[in-house]
C-alpha positions as CSV (number, residue, x, y, z in Angstrom):
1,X,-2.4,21.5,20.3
2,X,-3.9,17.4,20.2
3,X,-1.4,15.6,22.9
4,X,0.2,12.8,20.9
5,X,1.4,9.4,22.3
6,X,3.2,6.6,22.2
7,X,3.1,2.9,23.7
8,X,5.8,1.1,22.2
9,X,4.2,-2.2,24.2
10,X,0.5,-2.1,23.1
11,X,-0.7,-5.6,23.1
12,X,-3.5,-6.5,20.1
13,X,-4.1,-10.2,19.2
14,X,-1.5,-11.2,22.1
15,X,1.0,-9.5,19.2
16,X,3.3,-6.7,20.8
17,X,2.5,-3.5,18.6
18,X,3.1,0.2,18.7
19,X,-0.1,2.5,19.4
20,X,0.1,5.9,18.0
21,X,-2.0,8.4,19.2
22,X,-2.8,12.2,18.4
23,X,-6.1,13.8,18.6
24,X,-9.3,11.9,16.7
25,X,-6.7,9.5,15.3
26,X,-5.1,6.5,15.9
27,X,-3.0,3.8,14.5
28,X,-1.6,0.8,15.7
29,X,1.7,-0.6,13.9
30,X,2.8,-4.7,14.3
31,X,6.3,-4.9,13.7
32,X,6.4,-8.5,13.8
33,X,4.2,-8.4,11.4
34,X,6.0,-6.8,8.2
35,X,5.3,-3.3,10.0
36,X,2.2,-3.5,9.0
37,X,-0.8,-1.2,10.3
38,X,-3.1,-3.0,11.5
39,X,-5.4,-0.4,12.5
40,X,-6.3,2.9,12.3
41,X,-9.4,4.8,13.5
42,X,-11.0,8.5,13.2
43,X,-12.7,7.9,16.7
44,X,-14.3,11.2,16.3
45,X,-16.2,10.5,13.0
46,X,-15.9,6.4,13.5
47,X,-14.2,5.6,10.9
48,X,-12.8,2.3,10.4
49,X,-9.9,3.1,7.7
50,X,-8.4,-0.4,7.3
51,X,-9.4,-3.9,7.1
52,X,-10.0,-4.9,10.6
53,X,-12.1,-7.4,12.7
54,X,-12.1,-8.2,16.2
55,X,-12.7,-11.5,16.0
56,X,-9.7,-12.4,13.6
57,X,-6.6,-13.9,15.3
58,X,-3.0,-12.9,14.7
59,X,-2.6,-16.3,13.1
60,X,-5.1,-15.8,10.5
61,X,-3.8,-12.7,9.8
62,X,0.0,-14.5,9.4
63,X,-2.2,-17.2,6.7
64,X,-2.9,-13.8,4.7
65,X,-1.3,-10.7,5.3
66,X,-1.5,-8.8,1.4
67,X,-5.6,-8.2,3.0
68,X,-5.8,-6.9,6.3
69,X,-4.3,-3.6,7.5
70,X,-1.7,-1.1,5.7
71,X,0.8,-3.9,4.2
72,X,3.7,-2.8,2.0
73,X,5.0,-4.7,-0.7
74,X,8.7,-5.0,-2.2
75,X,9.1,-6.4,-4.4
76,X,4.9,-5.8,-5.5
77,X,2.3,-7.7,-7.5
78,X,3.9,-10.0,-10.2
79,X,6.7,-11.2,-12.1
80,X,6.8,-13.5,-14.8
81,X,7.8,-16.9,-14.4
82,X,9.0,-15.5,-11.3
83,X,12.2,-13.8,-14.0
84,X,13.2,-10.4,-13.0
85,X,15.7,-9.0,-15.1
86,X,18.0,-6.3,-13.8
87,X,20.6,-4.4,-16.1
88,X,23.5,-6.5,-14.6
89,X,22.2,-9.6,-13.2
90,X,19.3,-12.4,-13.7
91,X,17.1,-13.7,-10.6
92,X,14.8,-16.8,-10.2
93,X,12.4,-15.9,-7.9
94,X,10.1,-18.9,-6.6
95,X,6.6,-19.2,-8.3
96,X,4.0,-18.7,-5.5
97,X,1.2,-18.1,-7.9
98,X,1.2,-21.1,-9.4
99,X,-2.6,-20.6,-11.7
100,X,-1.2,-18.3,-13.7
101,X,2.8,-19.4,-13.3
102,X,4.5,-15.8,-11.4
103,X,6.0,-14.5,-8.5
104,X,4.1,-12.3,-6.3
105,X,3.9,-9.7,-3.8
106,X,7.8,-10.2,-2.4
107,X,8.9,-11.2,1.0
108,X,9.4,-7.9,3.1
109,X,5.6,-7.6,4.2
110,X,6.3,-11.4,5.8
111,X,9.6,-10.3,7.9
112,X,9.9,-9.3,11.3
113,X,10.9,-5.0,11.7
114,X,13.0,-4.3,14.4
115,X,11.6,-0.8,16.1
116,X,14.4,1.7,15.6
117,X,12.6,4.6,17.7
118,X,9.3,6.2,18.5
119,X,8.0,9.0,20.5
120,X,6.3,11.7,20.8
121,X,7.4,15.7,18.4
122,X,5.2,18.1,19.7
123,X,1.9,17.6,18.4
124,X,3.2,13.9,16.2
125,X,3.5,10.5,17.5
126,X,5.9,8.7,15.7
127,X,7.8,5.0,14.5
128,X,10.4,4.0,13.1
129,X,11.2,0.4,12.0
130,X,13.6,-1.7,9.5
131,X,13.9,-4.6,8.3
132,X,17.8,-5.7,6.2
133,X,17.3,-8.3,3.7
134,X,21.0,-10.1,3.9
135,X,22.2,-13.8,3.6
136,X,20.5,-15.0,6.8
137,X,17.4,-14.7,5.0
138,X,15.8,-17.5,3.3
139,X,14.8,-15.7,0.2
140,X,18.7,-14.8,-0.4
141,X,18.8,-18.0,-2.1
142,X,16.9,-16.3,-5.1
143,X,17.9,-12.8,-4.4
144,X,21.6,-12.1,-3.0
145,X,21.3,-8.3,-2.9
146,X,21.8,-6.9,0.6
147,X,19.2,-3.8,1.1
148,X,17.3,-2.4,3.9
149,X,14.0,-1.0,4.3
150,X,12.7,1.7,6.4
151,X,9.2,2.7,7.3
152,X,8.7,5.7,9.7
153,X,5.1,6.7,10.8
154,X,3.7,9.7,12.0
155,X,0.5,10.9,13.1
156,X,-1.2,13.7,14.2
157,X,-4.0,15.8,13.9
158,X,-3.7,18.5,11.4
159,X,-2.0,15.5,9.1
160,X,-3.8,12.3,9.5
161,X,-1.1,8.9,9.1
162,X,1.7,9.5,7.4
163,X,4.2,6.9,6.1
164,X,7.8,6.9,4.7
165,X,9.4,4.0,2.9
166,X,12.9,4.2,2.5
167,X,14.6,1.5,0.4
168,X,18.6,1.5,0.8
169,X,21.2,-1.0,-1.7
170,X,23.2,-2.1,0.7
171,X,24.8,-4.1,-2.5
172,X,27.1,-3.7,-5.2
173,X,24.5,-5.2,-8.0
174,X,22.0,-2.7,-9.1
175,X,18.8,-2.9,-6.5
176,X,15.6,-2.8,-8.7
177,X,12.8,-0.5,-7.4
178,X,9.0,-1.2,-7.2
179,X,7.4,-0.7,-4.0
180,X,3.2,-0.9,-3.3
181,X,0.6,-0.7,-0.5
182,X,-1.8,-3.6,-0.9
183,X,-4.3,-0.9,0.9
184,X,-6.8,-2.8,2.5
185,X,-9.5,0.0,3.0
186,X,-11.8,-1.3,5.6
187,X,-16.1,-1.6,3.9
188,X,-18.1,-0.1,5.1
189,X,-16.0,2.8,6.8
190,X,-18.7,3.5,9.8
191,X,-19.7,0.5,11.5
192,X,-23.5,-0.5,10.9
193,X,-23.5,1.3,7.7
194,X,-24.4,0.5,4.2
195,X,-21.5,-0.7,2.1
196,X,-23.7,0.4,-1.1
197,X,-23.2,4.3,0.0
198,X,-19.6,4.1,-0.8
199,X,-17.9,5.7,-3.8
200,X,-14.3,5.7,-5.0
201,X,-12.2,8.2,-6.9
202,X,-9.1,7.6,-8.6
203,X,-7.2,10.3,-10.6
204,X,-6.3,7.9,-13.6
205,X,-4.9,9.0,-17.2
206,X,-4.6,5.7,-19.3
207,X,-5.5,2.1,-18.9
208,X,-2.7,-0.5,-18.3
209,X,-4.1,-3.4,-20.4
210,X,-3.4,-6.8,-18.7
211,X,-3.3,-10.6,-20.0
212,X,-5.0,-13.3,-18.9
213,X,-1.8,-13.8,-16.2
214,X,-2.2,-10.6,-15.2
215,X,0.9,-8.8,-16.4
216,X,1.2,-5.7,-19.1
217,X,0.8,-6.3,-22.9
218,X,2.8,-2.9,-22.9
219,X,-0.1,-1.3,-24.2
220,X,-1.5,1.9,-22.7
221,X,-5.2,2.3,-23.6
222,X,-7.3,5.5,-23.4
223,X,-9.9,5.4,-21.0
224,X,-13.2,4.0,-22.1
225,X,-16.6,4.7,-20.7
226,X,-16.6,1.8,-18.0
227,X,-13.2,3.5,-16.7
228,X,-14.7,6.9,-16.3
229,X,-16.2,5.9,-12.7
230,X,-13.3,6.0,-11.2
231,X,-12.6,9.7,-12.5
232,X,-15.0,10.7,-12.2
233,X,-16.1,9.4,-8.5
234,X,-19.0,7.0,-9.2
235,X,-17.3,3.5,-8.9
236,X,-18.9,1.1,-6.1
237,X,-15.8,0.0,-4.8
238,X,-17.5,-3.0,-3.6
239,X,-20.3,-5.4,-3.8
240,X,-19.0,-6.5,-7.3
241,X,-16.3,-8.2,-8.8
242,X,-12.9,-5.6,-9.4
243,X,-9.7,-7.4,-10.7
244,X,-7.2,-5.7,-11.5
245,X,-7.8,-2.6,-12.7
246,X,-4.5,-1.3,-13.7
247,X,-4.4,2.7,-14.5
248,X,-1.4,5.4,-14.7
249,X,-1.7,8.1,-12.4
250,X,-2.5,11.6,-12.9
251,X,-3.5,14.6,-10.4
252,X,-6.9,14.5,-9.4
253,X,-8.7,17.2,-7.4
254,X,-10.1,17.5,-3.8
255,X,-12.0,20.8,-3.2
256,X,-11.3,22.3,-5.7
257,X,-7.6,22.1,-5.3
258,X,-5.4,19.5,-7.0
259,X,-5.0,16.5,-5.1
260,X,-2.2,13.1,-6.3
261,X,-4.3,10.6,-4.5
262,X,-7.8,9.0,-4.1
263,X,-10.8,9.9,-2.4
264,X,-13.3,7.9,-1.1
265,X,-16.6,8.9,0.1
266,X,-19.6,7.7,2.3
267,X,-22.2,9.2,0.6
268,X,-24.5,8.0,3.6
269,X,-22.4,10.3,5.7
270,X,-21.0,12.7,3.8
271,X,-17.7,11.8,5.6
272,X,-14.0,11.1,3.1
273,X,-11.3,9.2,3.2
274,X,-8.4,10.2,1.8
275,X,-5.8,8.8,0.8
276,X,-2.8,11.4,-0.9
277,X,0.5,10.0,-2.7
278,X,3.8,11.2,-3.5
279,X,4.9,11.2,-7.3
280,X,6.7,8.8,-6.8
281,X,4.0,6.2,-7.2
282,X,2.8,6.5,-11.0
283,X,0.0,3.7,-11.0
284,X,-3.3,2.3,-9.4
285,X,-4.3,-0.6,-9.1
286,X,-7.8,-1.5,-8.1
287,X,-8.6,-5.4,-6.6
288,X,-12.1,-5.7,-4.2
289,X,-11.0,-9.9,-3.7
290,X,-14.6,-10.2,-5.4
291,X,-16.2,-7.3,-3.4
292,X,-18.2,-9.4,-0.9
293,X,-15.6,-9.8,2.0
294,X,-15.5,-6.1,3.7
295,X,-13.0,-4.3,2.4
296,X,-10.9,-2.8,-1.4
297,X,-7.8,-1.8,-2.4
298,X,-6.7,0.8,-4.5
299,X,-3.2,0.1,-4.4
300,X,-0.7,2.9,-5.3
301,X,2.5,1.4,-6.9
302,X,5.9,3.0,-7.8
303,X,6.6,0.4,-11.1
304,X,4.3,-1.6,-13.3
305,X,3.7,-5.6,-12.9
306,X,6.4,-7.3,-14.2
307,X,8.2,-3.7,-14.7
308,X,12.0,-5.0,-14.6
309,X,10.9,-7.2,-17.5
310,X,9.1,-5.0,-19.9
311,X,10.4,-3.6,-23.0
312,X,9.2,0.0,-21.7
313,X,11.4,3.0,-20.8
314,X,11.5,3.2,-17.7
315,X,9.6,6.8,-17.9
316,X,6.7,4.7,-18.8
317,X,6.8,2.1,-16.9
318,X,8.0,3.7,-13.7
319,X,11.3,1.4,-13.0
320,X,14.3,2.3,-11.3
321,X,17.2,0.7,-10.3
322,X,19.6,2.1,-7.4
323,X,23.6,1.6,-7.5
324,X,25.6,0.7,-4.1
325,X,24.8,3.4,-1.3
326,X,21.7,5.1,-2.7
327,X,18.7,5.1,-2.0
328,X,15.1,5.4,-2.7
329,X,11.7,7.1,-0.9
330,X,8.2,7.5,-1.5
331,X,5.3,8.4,1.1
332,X,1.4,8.8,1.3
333,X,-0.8,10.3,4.1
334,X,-4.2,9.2,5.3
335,X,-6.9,11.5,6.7
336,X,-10.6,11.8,7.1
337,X,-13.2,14.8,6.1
338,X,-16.2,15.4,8.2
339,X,-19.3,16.4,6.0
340,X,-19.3,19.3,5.0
C-alpha cells in the first residue's frame, strides 16, 4: 500500500496550499485561489500534468487564472451579451469580453474556498473545500441566487487525481447548470522534451459550429476530415493556432477498452496522460492560446456556450436547471501510463 499524506499548510508562491501526496503522485490545491490545482506531478515518470512554472508569481497567476493549473469554471465560457435566461428569471451579467460583446468564464474560479477537511483514507489523501455564492458577494448584484459549490480531491496511487464538483441551490429561483475545467495541460509533459512529440485524442461525435463571437449557430456538423485528428489521435495539440474547437462527446477507447475521456501521448516517451470524465460532461472544447506559450486545454464542459440561451433541448445542448435543495455533481480523474 503507497503511504498518502496531507499538509494542509504547504507554502508555494508565499500562497498557503494543501499538498496531497500518495505514491508517484502529487498535487498541490490553492484554496485562495478558486481551489484551483496548481500542480500536479508523476515524480516517477516526470511528468508535469499542469501548467506550471517556477518562476511565475502568485500575483501573475491572480492577473490570469482560466491558464495555469486545474481551474473550474461556473458559470463556463460565454454568454451572450452577457443574457442568461433561466425558465423563471432574466440575469445581466457584466460583459468582460468586451471584442466580441459576452460574458465569460463566471466568478467561482476568482473566490476564496474555505478548506472543509483533508486527510489521509488508507491508501488516499484527500480535500475538501467550498465556496457559497450569497449577497456578500459582489457579483450578487447580477446574480441573486444563493448556491454553494464543493470540490473534494483525492489522490492516490491505483487512481491518479480525482475531483468532485458538487453544485448545491441554496435558492428558491431555478439554479442554471454548466460547469467546465479550463484544463491547462502543462507542454511539453517531461521537462527538456520536445513539444512536437505530443499527440492528443479526443472521443468526439459531431462538430459544434461556432460564430464569429464564439457562441453556437445551433448547428451540429458531422465531422469533416480536419476533425478526424482528434479521433483518431493525431492532432499536435500545440505549436499551432487551436480556437475553439467545440465537439460533443462520445466514448472513446484506451487499450482496447472504452474510455469517456482524452488521451494524450508523448510519443517521444511513450508515456500518457489521461484524462477520464464522467457523463455528465457532454462536450470538448479545444483552445492552445495560439499554441506557442507551453501548455492546451481540452476542456470538458457539462452545457454548451451560451446553453441557457439556446433554442436547443436541453438533451442537446446539455443544460440543466436545479430547483431549491438539489443538487448537482460531476467528476474526472487524472493519471499517467508508463510506456508500454
Amino acid at each position: 500500500m503507497s503511504q498518502a499524506e496531507v499538509n494542509e499548510s504547504f507554502m508555494m508562491k508565499d500562497v498557503q496550499c494543501v499538498r496531497l501526496a500518495a505514491g508517484r503522485y502529487e498535487a498541490v490545491v490553492s484554496p485562495q485561489y478558486g481551489a484551483s490545482v496548481w500542480r500536479m506531478r508523476d515524480t516517477v515518470n516526470n511528468v508535469e500534468v499542469f501548467r506550471y512554472r517556477d518562476d511565475v508569481t502568485a500575483e501573475q497567476i491572480d492577473c490570469a487564472r482560466e491558464i495555469w493549473g486545474l481551474p473550474t469554471l461556473y458559470l463556463p465560457n460565454r454568454f451572450d451579451g452577457g443574457l442568461l435566461r433561466t425558465s423563471d428569471a432574466e440575469y445581466h451579467l457584466p460583459v468582460n469580453e468586451t471584442a466580441l460583446g459576452n460574458f465569460i468564464h463566471g466568478w467561482a474560479h476568482k473566490r476564496a474556498h474555505k478548506v472543509e477537511k483533508c486527510g489521509t483514507d488508507g491508501d488516499t489523501a484527500f480535500a475538501v473545500t467550498s465556496f457559497t455564492h450569497d449577497s456578500s458577494d459582489p457579483m450578487y448584484e447580477y446574480f441573486p441566487l444563493d448556491f454553494k459549490l464543493t470540490y473534494t480531491f483525492e489522490l492516490s496511487e491505483e487512481k491518479g487525481l480525482v475531483q468532485t464538483v458538487r453544485l448545491d441551490n441554496l435558492s428558491r429561483k431555478k439554479l442554471p447548470v454548466s460547469v467546465c475545467t479550463h484544463t491547462c495541460i502543462n507542454s511539453p509533459l517531461t521537462s527538456g522534451r520536445d513539444e512536437s512529440a505530443l499527440r492528443l485524442r479526443v472521443p468526439i461525435y459531431e462538430r459544434c459550429e461556432l460564430d464569429e463571437r464564439c457562441l453556437p449557430t445551433e448547428k451540429l456538423l458531422a465531422l469533416s476530415e480536419t476533425d478526424m485528428p482528434y479521433k483518431d489521435g493525431s492532432m499536435k495539440p500545440v505549436l499551432h493556432d487551436i480556437s475553439n474547437d467545440m465537439y460533443t462527446a462520445c466514448t472513446g477507447e484506451l487499450d482496447g477498452e472504452g474510455f469517456y475521456g482524452v488521451v494524450i501521448t508523448d510519443t517521444a516517451t511513450g508515456v500518457r496522460l489521461c484524462n477520464e470524465v464522467s457523463e455528465e460532461y457532454k462536450f470538448w472544447n479545444m483552445w492552445n492560446d495560439r499554441g506557442f506559450n507551453g501548455y492546451f486545454c481540452p476542456e470538458p464542459m457539462t452545457a454548451m456556450i451560451n446553453c441557457a440561451n439556446l433554442k436547443l433541448s436541453p438533451e442537446v445542448s446539455g443544460y440543466r436547471e436545479l430547483s431549491e435543495g438539489e443538487s448537482f455533481e460531476c467528476r474526472q480523474r487524472f493519471f499517467t501510463l508508463a510506456a508500454k
